[in-house]
N, C-alpha and C positions, 0 to 999 in steps of 0.2 A: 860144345858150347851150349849143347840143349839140358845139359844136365845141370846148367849153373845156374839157369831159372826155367819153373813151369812155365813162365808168359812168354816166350818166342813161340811154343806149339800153340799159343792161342795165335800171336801175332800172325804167324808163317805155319800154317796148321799144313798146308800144300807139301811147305820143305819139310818140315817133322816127318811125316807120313811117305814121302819119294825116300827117304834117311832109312826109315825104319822099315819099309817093304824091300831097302835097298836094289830099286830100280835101276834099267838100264841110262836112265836118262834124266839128269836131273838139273834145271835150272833156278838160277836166283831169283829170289822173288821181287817185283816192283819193289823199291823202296830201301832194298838191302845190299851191303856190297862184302866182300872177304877182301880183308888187307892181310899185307904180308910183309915182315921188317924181320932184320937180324937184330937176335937181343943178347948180347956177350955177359949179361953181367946174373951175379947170383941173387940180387934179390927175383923171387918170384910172387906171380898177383894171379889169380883168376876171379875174374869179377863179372858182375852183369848190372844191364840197364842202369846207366847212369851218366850225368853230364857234367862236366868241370869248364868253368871259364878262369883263364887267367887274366885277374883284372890289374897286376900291378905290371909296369913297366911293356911291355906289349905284349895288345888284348890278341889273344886265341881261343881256342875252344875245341873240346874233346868230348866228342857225344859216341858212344855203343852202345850195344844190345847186349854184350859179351864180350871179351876180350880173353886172353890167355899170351901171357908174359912167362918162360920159361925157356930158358936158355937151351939152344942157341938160335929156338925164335920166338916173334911175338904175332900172335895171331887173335883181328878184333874183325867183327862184325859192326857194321856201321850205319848209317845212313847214308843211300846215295842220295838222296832226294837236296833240292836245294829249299831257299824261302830263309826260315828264320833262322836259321845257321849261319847264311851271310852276316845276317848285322849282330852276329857274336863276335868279330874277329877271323883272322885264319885259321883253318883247321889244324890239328896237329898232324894229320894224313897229309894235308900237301907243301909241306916243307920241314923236314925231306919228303918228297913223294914217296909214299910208300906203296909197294906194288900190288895191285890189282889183281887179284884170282879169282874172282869168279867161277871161269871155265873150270879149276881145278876139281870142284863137286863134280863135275860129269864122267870124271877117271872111274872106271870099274875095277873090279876083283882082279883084271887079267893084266891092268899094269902095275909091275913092278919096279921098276926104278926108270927114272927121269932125271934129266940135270937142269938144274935149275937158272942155269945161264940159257936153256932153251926157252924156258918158261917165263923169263924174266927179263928179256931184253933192254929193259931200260934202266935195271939193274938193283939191286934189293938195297936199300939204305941201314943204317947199323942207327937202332935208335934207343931209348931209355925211356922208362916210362916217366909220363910229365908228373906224376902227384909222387914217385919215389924220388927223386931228383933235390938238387940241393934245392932248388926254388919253389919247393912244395908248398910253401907260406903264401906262395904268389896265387894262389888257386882257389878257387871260392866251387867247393863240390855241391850236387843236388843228386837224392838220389831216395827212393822210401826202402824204408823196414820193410817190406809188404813184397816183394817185387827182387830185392837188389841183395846178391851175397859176394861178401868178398875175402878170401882167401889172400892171404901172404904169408911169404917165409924166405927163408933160404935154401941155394941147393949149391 
């Protein structure tokens, strides 16, 4: 996700640098969270920093710092943080709840396989991205030149 914008190492200069000395020990930083959904389908997106509200028919809102849509998952960096997010709407994270990994960054070089029914207890939802979807019209995106790259295709 670090490759998709220079502005996370600004943002998260802490998690850049645990990433790239590949430390034994590495936490998420205030402010950020790792979400985790099954994504079945062939369009693919990598994208960074940017927000979408859906203002037609019910309001939500879809804010990362990164994301990465490629089947057969979808993996976005977020905002944990609350404040003006609330009075966007629901999030697209919490319905369906999409699962939380955080702890997943702390894994080292010495594990090699995991099952994800351990890791995921509450169970991983199968989601679509909201701006590729038929109701992509419903969505009003924000995002700069400056900061934001986005990749699509298929695979």
């Amino acid at each position: 996700m670090f490759a998709t914008t220079p502005h996370l190492r600004v943002m998260f200069p802490g998690l850049a640098a645990d990433l790239r000395e590949r430390r034994d020990h590495i936490t998420m930083p205030d402010g950020a969270t790792l979400r985790l959904a099954l994504y079945p389908f062939r369009g693919t997106r990598l994208a960074s920093m940017f927000n979408a509200v859906r203002v037609l028919k019910s309001r939500r809102h879809y804010d990362i710092f990164s994301e990465v849509y490629f089947r057969p998952l979808a993996w976005t960096l977020t905002s944990s943080g609350r404040g003006y997010v609330e009075s966007m709407g629901e999030s697209v994270f919490d319905n369906p709840r999409w699962a939380t990994v955080d702890d997943w960054i702390q894994y080292g070089d010495d594990v090699t396989m995991v099952d994800l029914r351990d890791l995921c207890r509450q169970g991983i939802p199968r989601v679509h991205h909201p701006l590729l979807g038929d109701d992509q019209d419903d969505w009003i995106q924000f995002f700069s030149d400056q900061v934001t790259a986005i990749f699509e295709g298929q695979c």
